[in-house]
NUMARLUM-961773 format. One record per atom (N, C-alpha, C): residue number from 0; atom name; x, y, z. Coordinates in steps of 0.1 Angstrom, whole numbers, plus 2048, in hexadecimal, padded with zeros to 3 digits. Layout:
<zanus>
num: NUM; atome: CA; xx: X; yy: Y; zz: Z
...
</zanus>
This chain:
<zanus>
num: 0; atome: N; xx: 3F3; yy: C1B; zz: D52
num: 0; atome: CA; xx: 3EE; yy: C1E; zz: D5F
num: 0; atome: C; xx: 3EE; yy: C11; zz: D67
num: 1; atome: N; xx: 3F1; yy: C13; zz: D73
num: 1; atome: CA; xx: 3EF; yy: C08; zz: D7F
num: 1; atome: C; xx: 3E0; yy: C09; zz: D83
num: 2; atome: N; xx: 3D8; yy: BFF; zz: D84
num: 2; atome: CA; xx: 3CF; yy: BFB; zz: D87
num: 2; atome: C; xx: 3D0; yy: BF7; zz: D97
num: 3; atome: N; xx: 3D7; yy: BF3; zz: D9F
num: 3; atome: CA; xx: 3D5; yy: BEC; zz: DA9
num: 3; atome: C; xx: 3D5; yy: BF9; zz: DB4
num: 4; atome: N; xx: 3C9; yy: BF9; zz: DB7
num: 4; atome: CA; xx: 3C1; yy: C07; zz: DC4
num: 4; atome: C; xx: 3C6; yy: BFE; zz: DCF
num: 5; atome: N; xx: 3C9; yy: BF4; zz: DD6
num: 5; atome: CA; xx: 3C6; yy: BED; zz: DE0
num: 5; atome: C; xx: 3D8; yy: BF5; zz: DEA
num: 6; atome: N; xx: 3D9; yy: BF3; zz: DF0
num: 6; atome: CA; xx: 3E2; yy: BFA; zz: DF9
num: 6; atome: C; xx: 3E5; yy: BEC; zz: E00
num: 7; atome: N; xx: 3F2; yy: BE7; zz: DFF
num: 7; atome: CA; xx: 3F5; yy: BDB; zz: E05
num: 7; atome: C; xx: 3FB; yy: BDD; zz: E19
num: 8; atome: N; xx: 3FA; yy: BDA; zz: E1F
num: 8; atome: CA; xx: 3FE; yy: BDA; zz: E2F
num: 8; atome: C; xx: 401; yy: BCD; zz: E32
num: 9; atome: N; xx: 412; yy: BCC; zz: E33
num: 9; atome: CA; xx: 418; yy: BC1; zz: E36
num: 9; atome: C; xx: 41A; yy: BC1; zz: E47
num: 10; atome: N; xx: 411; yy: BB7; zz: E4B
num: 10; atome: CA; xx: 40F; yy: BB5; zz: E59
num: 10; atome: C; xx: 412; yy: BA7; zz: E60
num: 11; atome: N; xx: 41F; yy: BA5; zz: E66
num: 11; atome: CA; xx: 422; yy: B96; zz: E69
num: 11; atome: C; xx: 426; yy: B8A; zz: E5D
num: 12; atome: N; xx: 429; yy: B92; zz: E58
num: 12; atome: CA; xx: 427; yy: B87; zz: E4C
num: 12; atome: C; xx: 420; yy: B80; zz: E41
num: 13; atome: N; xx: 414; yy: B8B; zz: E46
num: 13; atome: CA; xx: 406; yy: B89; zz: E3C
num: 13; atome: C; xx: 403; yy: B99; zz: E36
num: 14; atome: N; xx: 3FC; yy: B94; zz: E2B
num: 14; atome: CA; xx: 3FA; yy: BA0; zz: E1F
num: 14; atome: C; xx: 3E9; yy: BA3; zz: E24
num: 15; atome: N; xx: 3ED; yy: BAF; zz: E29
num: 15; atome: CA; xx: 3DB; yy: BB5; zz: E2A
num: 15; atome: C; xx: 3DC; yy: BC1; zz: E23
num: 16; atome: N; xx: 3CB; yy: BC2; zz: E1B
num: 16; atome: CA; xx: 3C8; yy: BCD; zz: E15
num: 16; atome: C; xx: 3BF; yy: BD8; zz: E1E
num: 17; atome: N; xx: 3C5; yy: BE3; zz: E1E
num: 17; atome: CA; xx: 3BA; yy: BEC; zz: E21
num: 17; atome: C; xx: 3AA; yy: BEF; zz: E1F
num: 18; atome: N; xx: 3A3; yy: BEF; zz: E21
num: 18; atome: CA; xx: 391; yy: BF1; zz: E21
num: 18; atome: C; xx: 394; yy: C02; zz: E19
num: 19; atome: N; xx: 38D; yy: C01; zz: E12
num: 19; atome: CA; xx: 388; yy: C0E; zz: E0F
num: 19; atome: C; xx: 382; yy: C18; zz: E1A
num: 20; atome: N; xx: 37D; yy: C11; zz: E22
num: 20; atome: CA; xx: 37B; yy: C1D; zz: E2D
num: 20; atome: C; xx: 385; yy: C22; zz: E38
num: 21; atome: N; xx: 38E; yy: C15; zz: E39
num: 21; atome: CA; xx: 39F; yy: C1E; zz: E3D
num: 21; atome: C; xx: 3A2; yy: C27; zz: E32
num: 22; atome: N; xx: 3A2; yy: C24; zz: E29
num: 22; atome: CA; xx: 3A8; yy: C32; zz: E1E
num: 22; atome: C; xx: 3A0; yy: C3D; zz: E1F
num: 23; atome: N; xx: 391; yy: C3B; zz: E21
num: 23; atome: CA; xx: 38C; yy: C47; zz: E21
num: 23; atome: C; xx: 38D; yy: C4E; zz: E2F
num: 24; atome: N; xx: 38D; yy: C48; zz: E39
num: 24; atome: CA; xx: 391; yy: C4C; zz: E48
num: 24; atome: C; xx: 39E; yy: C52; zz: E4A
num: 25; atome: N; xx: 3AB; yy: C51; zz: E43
num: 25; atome: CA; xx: 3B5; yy: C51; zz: E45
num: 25; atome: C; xx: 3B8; yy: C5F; zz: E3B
num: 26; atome: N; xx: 3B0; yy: C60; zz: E2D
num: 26; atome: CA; xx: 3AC; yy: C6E; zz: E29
num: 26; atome: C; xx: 3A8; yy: C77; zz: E33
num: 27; atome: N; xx: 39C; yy: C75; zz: E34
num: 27; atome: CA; xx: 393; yy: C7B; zz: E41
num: 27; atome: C; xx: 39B; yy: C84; zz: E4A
num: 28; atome: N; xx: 3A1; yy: C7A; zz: E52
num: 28; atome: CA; xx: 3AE; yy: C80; zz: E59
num: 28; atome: C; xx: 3BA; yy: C87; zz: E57
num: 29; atome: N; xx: 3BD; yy: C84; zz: E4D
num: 29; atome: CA; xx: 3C8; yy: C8A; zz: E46
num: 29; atome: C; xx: 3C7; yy: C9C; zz: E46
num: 30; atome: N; xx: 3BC; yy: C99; zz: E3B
num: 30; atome: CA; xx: 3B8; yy: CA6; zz: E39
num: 30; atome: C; xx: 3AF; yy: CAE; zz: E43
num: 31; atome: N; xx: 3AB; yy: CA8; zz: E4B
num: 31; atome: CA; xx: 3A3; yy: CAF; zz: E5A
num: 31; atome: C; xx: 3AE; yy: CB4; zz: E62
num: 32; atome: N; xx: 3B9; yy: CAF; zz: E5D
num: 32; atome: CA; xx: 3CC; yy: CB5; zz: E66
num: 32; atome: C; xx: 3CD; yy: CBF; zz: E65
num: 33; atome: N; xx: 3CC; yy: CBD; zz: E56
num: 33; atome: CA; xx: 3D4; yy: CCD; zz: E51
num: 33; atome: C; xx: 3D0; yy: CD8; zz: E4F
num: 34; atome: N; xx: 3BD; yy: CD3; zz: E4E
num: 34; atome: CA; xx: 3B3; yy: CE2; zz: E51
num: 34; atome: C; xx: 3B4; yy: CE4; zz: E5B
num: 35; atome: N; xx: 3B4; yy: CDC; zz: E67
num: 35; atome: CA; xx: 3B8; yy: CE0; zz: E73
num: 35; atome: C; xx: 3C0; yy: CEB; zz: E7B
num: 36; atome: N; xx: 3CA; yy: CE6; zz: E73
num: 36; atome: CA; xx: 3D7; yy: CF2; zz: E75
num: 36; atome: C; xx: 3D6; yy: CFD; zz: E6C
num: 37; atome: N; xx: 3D3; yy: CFB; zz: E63
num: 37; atome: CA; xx: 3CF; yy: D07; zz: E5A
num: 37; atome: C; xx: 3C4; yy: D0F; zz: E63
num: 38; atome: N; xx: 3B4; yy: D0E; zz: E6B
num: 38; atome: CA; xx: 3B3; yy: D17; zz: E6B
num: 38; atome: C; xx: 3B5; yy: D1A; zz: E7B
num: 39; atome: N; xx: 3BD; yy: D12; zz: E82
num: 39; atome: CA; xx: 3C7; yy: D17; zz: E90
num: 39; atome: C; xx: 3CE; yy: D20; zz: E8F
num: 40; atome: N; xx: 3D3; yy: D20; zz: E84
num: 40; atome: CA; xx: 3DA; yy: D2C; zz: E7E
num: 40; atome: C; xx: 3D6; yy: D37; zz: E7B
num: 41; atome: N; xx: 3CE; yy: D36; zz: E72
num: 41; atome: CA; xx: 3C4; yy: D40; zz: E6D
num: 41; atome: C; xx: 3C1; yy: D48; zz: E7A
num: 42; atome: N; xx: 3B9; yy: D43; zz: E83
num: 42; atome: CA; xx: 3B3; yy: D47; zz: E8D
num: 42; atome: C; xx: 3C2; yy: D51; zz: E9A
num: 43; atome: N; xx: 3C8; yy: D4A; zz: E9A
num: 43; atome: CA; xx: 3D5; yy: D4F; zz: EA6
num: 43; atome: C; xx: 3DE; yy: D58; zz: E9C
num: 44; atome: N; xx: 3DE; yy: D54; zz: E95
num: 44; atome: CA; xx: 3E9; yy: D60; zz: E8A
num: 44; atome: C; xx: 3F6; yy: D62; zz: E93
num: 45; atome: N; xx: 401; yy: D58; zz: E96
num: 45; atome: CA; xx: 406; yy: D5F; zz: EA1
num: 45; atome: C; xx: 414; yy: D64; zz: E97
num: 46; atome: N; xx: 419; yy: D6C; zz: EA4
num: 46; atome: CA; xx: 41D; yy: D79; zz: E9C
num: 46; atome: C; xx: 430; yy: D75; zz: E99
num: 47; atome: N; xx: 431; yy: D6B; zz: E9F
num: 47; atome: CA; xx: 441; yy: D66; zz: E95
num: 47; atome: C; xx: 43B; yy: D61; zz: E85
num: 48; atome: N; xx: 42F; yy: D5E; zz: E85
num: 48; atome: CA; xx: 42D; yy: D5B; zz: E74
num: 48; atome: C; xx: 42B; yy: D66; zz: E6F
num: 49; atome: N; xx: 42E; yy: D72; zz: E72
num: 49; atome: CA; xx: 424; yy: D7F; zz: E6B
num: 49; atome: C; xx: 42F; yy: D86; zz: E65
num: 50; atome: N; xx: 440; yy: D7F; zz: E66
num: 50; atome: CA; xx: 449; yy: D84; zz: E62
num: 50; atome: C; xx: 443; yy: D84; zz: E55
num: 51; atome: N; xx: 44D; yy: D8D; zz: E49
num: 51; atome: CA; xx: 44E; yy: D8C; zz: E3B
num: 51; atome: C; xx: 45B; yy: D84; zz: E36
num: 52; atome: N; xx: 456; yy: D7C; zz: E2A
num: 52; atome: CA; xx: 461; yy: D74; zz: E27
num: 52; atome: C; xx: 45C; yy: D71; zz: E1D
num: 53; atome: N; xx: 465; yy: D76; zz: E10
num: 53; atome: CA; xx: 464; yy: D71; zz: DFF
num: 53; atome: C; xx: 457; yy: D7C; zz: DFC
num: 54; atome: N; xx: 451; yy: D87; zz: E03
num: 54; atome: CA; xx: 44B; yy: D91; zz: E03
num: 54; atome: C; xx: 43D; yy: D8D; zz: E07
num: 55; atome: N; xx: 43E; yy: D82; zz: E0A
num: 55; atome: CA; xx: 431; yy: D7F; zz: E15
num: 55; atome: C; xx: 431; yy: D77; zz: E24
num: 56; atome: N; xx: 427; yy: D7B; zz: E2A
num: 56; atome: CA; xx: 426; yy: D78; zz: E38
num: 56; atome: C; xx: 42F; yy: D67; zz: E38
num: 57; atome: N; xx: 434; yy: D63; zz: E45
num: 57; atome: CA; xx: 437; yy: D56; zz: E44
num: 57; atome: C; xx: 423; yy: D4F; zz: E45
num: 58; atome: N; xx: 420; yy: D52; zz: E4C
num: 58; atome: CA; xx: 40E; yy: D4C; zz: E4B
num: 58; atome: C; xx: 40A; yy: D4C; zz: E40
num: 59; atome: N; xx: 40E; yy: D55; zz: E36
num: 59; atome: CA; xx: 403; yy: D52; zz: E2A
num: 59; atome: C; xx: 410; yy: D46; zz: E1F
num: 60; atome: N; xx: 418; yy: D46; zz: E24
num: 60; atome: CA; xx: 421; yy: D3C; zz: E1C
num: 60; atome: C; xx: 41F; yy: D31; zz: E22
num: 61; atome: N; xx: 41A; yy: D2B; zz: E31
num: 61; atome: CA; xx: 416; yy: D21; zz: E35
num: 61; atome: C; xx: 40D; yy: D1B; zz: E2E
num: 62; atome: N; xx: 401; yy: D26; zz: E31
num: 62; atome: CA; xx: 3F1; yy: D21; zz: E27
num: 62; atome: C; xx: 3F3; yy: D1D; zz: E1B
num: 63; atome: N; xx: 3FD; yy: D25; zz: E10
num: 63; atome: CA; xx: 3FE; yy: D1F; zz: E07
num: 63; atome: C; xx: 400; yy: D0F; zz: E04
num: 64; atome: N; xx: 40E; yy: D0C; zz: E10
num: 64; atome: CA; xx: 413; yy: CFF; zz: E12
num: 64; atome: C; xx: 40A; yy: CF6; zz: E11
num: 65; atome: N; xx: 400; yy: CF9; zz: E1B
num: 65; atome: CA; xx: 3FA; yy: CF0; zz: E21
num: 65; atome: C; xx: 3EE; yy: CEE; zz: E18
num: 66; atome: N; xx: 3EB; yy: CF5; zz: E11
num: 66; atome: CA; xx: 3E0; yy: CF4; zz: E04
num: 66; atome: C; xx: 3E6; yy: CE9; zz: DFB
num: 67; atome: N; xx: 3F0; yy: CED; zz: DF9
num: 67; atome: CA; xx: 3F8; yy: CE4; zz: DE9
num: 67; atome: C; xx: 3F9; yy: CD5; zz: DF0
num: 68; atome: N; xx: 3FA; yy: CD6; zz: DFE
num: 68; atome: CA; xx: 3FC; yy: CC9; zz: E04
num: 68; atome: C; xx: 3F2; yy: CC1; zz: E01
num: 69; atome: N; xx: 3E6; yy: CC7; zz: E06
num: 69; atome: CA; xx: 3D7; yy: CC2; zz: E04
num: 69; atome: C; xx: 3D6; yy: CBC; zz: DF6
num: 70; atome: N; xx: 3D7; yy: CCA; zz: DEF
num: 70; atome: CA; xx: 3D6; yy: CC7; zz: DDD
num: 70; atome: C; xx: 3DC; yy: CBB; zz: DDB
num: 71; atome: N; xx: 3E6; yy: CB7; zz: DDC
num: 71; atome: CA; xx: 3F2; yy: CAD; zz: DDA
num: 71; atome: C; xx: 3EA; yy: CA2; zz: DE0
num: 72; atome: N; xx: 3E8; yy: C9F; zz: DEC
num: 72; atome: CA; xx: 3DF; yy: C95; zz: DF4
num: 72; atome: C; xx: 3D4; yy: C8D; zz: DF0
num: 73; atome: N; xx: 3CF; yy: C9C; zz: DEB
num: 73; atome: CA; xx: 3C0; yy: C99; zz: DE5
num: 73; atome: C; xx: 3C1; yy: C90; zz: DD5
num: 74; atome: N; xx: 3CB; yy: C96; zz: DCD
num: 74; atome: CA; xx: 3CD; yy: C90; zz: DC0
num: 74; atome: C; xx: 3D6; yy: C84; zz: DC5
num: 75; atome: N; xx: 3DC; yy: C84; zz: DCB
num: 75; atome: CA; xx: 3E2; yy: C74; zz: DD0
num: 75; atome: C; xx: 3DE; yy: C6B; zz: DD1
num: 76; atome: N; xx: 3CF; yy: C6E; zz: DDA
num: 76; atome: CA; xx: 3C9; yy: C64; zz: DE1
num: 76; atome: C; xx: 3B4; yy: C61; zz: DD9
num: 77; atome: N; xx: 3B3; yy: C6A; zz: DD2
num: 77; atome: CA; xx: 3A6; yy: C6B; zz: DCB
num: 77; atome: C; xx: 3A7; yy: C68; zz: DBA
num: 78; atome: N; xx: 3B6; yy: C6B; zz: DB5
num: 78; atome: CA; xx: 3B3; yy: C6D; zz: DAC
num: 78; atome: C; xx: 3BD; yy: C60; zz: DA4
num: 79; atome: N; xx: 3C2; yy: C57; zz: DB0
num: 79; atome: CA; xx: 3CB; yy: C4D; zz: DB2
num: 79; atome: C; xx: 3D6; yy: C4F; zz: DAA
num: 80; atome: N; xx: 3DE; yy: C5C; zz: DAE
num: 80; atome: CA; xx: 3E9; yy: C5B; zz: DAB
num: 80; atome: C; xx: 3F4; yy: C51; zz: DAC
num: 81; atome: N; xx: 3F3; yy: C4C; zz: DBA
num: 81; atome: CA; xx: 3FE; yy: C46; zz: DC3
num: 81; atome: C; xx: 3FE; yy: C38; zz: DB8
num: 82; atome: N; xx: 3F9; yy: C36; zz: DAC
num: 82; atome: CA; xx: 3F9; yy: C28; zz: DA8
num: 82; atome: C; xx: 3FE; yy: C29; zz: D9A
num: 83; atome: N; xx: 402; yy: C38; zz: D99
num: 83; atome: CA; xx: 406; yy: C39; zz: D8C
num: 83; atome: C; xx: 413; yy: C39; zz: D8A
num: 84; atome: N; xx: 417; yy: C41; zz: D7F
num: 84; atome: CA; xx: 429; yy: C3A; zz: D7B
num: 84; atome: C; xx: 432; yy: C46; zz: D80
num: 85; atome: N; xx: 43C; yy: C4C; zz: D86
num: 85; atome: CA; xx: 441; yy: C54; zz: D8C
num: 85; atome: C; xx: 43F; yy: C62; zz: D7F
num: 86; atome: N; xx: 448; yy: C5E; zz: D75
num: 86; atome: CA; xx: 44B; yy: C68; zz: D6C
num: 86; atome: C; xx: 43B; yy: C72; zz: D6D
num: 87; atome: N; xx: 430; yy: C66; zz: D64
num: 87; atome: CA; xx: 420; yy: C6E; zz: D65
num: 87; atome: C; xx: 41D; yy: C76; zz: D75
num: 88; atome: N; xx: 41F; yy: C71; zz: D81
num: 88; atome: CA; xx: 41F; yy: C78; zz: D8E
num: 88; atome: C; xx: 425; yy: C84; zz: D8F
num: 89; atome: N; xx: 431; yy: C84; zz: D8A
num: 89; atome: CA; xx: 439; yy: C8E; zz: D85
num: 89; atome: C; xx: 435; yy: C9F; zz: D7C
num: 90; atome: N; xx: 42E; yy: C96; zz: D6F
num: 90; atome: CA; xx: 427; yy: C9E; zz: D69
num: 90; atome: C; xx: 41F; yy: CA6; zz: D6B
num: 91; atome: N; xx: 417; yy: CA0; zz: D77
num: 91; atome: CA; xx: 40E; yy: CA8; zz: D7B
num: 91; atome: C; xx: 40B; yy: CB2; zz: D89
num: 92; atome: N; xx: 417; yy: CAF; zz: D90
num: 92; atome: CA; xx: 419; yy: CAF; zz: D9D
num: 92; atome: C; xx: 422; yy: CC0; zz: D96
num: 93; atome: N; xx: 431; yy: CB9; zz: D92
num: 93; atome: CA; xx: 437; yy: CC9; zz: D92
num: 93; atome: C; xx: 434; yy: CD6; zz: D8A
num: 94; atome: N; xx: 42B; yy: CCF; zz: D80
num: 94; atome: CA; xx: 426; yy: CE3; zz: D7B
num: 94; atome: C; xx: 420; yy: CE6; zz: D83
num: 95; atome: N; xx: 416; yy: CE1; zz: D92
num: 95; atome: CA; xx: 40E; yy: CE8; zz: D97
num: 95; atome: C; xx: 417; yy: CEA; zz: DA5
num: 96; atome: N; xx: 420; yy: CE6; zz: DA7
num: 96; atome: CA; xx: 42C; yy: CE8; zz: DB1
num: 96; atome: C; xx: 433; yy: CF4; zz: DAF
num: 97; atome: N; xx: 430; yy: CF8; zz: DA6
num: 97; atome: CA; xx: 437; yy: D03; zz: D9C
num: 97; atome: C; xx: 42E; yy: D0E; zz: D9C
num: 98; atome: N; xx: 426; yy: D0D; zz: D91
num: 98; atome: CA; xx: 418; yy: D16; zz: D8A
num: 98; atome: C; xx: 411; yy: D1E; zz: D97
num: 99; atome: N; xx: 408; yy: D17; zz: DA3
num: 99; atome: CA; xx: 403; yy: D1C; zz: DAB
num: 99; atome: C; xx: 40B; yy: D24; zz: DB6
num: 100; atome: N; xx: 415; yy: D20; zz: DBE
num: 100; atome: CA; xx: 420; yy: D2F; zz: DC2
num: 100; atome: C; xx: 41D; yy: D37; zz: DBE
num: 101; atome: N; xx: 424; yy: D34; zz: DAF
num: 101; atome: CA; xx: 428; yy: D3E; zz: DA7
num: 101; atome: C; xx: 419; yy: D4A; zz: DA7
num: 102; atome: N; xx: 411; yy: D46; zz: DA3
num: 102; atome: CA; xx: 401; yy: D4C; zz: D9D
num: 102; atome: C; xx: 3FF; yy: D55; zz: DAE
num: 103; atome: N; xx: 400; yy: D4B; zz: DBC
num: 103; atome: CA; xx: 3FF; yy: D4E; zz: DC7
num: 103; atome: C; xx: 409; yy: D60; zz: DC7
num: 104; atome: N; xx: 411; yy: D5C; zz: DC6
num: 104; atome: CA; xx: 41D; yy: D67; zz: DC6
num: 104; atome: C; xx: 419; yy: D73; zz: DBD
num: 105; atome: N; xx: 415; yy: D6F; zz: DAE
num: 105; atome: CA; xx: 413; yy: D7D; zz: DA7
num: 105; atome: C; xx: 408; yy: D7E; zz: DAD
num: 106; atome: N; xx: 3FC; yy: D7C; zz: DB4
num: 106; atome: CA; xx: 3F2; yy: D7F; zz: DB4
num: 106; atome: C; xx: 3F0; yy: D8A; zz: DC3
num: 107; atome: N; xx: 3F8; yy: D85; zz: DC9
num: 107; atome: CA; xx: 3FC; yy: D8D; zz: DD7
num: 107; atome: C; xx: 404; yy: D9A; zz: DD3
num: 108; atome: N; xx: 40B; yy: D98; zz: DCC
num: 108; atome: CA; xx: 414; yy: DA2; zz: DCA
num: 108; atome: C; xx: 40D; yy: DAB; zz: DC2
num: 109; atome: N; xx: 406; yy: DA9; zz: DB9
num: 109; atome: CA; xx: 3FC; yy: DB2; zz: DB1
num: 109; atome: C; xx: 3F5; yy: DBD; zz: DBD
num: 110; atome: N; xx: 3ED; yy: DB2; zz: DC1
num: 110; atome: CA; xx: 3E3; yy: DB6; zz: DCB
num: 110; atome: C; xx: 3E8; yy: DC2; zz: DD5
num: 111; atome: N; xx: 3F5; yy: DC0; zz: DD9
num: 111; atome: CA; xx: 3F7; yy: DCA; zz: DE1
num: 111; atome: C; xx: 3FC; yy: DD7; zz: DDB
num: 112; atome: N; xx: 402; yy: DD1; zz: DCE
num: 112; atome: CA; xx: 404; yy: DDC; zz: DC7
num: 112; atome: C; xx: 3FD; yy: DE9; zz: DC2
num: 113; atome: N; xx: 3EA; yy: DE0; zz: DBE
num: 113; atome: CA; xx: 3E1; yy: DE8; zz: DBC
num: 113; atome: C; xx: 3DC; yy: DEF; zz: DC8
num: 114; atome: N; xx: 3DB; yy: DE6; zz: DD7
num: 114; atome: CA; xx: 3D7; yy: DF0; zz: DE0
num: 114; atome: C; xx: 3DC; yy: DFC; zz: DE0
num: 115; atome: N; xx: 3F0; yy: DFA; zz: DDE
num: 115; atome: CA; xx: 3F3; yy: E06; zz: DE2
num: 115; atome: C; xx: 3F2; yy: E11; zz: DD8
num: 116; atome: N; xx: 3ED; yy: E0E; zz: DCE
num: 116; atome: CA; xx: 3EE; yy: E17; zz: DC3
num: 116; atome: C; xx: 3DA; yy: E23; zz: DC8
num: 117; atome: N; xx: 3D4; yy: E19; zz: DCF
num: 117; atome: CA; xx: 3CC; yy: E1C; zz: DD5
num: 117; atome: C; xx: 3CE; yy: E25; zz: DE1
num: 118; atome: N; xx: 3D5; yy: E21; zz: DEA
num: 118; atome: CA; xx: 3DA; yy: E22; zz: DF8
num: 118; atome: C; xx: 3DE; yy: E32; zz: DF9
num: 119; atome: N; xx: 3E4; yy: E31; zz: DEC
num: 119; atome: CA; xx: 3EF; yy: E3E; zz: DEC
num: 119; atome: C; xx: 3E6; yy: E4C; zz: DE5
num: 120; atome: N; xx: 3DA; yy: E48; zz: DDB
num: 120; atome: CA; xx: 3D2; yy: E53; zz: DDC
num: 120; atome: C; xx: 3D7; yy: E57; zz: DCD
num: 121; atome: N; xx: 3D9; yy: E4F; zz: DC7
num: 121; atome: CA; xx: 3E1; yy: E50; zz: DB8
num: 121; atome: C; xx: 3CD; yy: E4D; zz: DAE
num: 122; atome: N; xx: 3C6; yy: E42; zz: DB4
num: 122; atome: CA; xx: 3BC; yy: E3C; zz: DAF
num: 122; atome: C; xx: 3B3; yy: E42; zz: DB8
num: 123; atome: N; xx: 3A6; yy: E44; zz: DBA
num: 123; atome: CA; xx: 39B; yy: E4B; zz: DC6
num: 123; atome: C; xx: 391; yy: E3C; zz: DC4
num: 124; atome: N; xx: 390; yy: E38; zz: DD1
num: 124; atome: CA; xx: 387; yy: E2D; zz: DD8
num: 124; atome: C; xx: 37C; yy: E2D; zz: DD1
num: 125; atome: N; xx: 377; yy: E2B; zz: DC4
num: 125; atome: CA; xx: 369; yy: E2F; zz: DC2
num: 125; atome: C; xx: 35F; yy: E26; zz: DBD
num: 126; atome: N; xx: 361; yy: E1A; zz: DC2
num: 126; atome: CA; xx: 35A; yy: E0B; zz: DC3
num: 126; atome: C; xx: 354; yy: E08; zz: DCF
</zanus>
């Protein structure tokens, strides 16, 4: 494992290290982006995202995106990925690159499948 947390910034010719509170500011922000737009979205729902594509809305494939982005961010920058060895980043990065879609997709797909088994008057509403 790499030990060195410090984040070098080559400036003029001189080596400066970041403050811990640029890193935590620069989280901060980061991630105050992308909730942002996440829930501008949420809120406007507008209606070229409402197409279907891969059997779900393009909006709810965004949110996904933008979650695993975070996820990714979050374990990058908290859990100091960015200092470790590619292969180990690797390891842990692509099953969940993978795994969560995937889980996202059966779980949607179920879901609607149960409504309609509901919907259609096959099962009676009795919850």
């Amino acid at each position: 494992m790499a030990h060195d947390s410090h984040k070098l910034a080559i400036f003029r010719g001189t080596l400066k290290f970041k403050s811990n509170q640029q890193k935590i500011f620069g989280v901060l922000i980061f991630l105050s982006f992308i909730t942002v737009i996440e829930v501008v979205l949420g809120i406007l729902k507008p209606e070229s995202l409402l197409k279907v594509v891969a059997g779900m809305k393009l909006l709810n494939w965004i949110f996904i995106i933008l979650t695993l982005v975070k996820a990714y961010y979050i374990a990058w920058d908290f859990m100091h990925l960015r200092d470790e060895k590619t292969s180990f980043k690797m390891s842990l990065v692509l099953p969940l690159l993978i795994l969560i879609p995937y889980l996202a997709f059966i779980l949607l797909h179920e879901g609607s499948y149960i409504f309609d088994v509901y919907h259609t008057g096959y099962i009676k509403w009795d919850f």
